[in-house]
C-alpha positions in Angstrom: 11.8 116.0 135.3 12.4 112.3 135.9 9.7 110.9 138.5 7.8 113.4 138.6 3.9 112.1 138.1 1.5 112.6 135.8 -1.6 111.2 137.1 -3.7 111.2 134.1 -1.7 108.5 132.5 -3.2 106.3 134.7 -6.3 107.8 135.8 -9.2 105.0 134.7 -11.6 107.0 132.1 -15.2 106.0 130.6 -14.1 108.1 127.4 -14.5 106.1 124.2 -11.3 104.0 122.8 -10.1 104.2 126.3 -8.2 100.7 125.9 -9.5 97.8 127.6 -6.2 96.9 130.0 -6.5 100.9 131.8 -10.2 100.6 132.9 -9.4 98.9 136.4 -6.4 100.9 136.6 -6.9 102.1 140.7 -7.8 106.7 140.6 -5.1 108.8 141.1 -3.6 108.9 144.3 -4.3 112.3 146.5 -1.9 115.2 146.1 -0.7 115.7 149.5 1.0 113.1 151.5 0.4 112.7 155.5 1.9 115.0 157.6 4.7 113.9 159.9 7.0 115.0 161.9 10.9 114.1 162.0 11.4 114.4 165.7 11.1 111.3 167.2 10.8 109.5 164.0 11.8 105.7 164.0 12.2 105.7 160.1 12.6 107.9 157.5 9.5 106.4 155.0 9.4 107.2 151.4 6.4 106.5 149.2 7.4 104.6 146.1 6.4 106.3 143.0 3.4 104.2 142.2 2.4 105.0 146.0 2.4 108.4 145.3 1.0 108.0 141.7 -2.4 105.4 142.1 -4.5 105.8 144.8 -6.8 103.8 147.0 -10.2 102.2 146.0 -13.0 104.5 146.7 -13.5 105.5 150.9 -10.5 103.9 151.7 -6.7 105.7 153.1 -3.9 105.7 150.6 -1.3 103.5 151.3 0.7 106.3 153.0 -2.1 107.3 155.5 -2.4 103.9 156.6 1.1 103.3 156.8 1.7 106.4 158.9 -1.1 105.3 161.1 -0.7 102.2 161.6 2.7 103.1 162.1 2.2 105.9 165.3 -0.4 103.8 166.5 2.6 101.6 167.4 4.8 104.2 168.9 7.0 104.2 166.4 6.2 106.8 164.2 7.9 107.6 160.5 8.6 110.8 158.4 8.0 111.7 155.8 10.7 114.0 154.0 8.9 117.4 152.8 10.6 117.1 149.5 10.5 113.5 148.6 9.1 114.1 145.1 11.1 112.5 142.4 12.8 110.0 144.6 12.8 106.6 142.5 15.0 103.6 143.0 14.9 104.0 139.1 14.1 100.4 138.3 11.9 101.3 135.6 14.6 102.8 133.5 16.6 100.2 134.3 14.2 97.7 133.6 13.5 99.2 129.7 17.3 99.4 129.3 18.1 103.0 129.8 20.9 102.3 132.6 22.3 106.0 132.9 18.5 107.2 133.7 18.6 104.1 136.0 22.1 105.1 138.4 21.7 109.2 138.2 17.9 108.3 140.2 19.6 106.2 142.4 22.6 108.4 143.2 20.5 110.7 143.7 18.0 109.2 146.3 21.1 107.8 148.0 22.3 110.9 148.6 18.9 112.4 149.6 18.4 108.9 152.0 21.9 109.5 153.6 20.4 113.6 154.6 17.3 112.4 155.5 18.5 109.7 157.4 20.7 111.8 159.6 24.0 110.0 157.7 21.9 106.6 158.5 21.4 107.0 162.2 17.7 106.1 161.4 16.7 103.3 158.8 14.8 104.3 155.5 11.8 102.4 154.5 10.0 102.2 151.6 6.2 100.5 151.2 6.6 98.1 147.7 8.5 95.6 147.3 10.2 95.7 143.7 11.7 99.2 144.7 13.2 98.1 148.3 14.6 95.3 146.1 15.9 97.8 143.7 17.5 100.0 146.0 19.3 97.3 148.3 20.8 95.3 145.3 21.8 98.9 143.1 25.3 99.3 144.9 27.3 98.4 142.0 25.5 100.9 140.1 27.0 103.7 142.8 29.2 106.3 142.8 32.6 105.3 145.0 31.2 108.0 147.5 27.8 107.3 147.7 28.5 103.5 147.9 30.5 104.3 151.4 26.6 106.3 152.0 25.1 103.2 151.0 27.1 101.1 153.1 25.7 102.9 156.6 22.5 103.5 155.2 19.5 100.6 156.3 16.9 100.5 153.9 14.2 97.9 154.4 10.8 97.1 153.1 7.9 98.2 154.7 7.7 94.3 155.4 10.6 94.4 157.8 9.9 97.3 159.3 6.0 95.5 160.1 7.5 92.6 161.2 10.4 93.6 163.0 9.4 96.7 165.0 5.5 97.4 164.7 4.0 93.9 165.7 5.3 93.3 168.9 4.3 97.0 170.0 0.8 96.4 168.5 -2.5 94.6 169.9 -4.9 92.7 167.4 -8.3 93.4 167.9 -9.8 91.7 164.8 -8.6 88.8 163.0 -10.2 87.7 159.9 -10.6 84.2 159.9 -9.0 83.4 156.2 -7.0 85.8 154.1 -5.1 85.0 151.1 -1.3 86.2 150.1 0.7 86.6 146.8 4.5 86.7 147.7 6.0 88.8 144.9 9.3 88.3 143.3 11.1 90.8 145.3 9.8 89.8 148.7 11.2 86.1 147.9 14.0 87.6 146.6 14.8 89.4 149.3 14.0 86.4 151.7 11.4 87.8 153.8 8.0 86.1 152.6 8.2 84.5 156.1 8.1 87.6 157.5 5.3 88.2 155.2 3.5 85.3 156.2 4.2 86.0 159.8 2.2 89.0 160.1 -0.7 87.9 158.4 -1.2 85.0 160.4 -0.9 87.4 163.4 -3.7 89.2 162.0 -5.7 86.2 161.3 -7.0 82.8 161.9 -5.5 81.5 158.5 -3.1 82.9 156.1 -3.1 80.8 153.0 -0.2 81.0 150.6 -0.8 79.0 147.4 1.5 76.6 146.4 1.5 77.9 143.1 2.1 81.6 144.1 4.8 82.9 141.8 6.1 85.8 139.6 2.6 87.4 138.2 4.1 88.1 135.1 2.9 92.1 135.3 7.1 93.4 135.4 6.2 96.9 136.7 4.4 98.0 133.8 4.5 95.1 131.3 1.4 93.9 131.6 -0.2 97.2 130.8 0.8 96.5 127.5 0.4 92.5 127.1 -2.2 91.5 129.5 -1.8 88.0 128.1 1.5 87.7 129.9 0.0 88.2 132.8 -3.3 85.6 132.3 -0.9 83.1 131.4 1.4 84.0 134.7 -1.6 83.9 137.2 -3.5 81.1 135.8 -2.4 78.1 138.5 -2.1 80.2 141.1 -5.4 82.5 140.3 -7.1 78.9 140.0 -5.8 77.7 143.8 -7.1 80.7 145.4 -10.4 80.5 143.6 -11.0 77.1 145.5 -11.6 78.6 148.7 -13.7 81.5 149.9 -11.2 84.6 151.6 -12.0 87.7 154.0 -9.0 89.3 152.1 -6.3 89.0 149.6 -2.9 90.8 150.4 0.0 91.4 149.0 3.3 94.2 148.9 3.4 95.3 145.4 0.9 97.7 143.9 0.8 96.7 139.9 0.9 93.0 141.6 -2.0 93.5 143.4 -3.6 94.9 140.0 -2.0 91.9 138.1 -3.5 89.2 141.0 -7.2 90.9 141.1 -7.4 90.3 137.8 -6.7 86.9 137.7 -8.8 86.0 140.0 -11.5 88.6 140.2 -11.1 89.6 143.8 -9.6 92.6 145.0 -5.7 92.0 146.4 -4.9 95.2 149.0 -1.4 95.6 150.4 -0.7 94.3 153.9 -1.1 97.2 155.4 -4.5 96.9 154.9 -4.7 94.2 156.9 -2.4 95.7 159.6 -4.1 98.6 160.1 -7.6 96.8 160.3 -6.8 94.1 162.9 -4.6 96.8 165.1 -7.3 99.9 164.9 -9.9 99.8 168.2 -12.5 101.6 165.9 
């Protein structure tokens, strides 16, 4: 069935001939998703695919989890739909050329979205970039029906939904004193890389965004498959951050964070990370 997972594509593996570009590839993400609750829910939240397909480095919450906590620690907590497997914004069918797989996935999440959402009373959130991008430019690619859907729907990044309604509700009790950020394509694209910014510096001292930060070259799964791509992509920005020493690198985009670490050797989380650990008392 289209985006359903199969976790052992990208589960990294010591087994001989194992090629070299999978080894860091992050362990499988965990089968169940947090539990939540729709009443009183200030978003509807759906895991991208890649949320729900690689999971977080050893000891540490999946992306969901720490959404979701950081998230009711606000007061403003999300759901997350019991049968939100298979929802994709489809961008990696369109992305390969297949445009037919590309608009029947995004029909269909619009039309889950518009149920879920109570007919858009509450926005719908995703947490990575490229797929909020995806979803909020597809409407051409629309049924007439579901483009009136899409027209009262909100969908936002997880970025805006940081920004706009969990920071002012939240109190920062920690505050690295440098962390480092990689604005991806989308997030520029979308024009809320200030937002971005703006939430790291209220987590920390220093939020440093090179001035070479640009597109890492990875295009969702391309650098799987020509790592070179991505080497070449990083190199002036990989070799800015590596001037200066970092508590953190974040970012909003998992196979970015992947395509980043590389480059430069130190791991690059998404911002929720960084959310979640200035905000928790613990």
């Amino acid at each position: 069935m289209p985006g359903r997972s199969t976790t052992s594509c990208w589960r990294p593996s010591t087994r001989p001939g194992f090629p070299p570009w999978a080894r860091d590839l992050p362990p499988a993400a965990p089968r169940a998703l947090p539990a939540t609750s729709r009443e009183g829910a200030a978003a509807v939240y759906v895991p991208s695919c890649l949320s729900r397909v690689l999971g977080p480095e050893a000891g540490e919450a999946s992306l969901p989890q720490t959404l979701v906590a950081v998230a009711a620690r606000a007061g403003a907590p999300v759901w997350i739909p019991p049968d939100v497997a298979g929802t994709c914004c489809g961008m990696a069918f369109s992305s390969k050329g297949y445009p037919e797989a590309h608009d029947r996935l995004l029909n269909c999440a619009v039309e889950r979205f518009w149920a879920w959402s109570d007919r858009g009373r509450i926005p719908v959130v995703t947490d990575t970039s490229p797929c909020a991008w995806s979803l909020r430019s597809g409407r051409e690619s629309l049924t007439e029906s579901n483009k009136i859907r899409f027209d009262a729907l909100t969908i936002q990044d997880g970025i805006d939904l940081a920004y706009d309604v969990l920071l002012p509700r939240l109190a920062i009790h920690r505050r690295p004193h440098a962390v480092a950020l990689h604005p991806v394509c989308s997030v520029v694209k979308l024009g809320i890389d200030g937002k971005l910014a703006a939430i790291a510096r209220a987590c920390t001292h220093e939020a440093f965004v090179p001035l070479d930060a640009g597109c890492c070259g990875f295009a969702g799964d391309r650098g799987l498959a020509v790592p070179e791509l991505t080497e070449a992509a990083t190199r002036a920005e990989a070799e800015e951050v590596l001037q200066s020493e970092f508590e953190g690198s974040y970012s909003s985009s998992r196979m970015c964070e992947i395509a980043m670490t590389r480059a430069t050797g130190r791991p690059y989380r998404s911002f929720w990370y960084l959310l979640e650990e200035a905000t928790s008392d613990r």
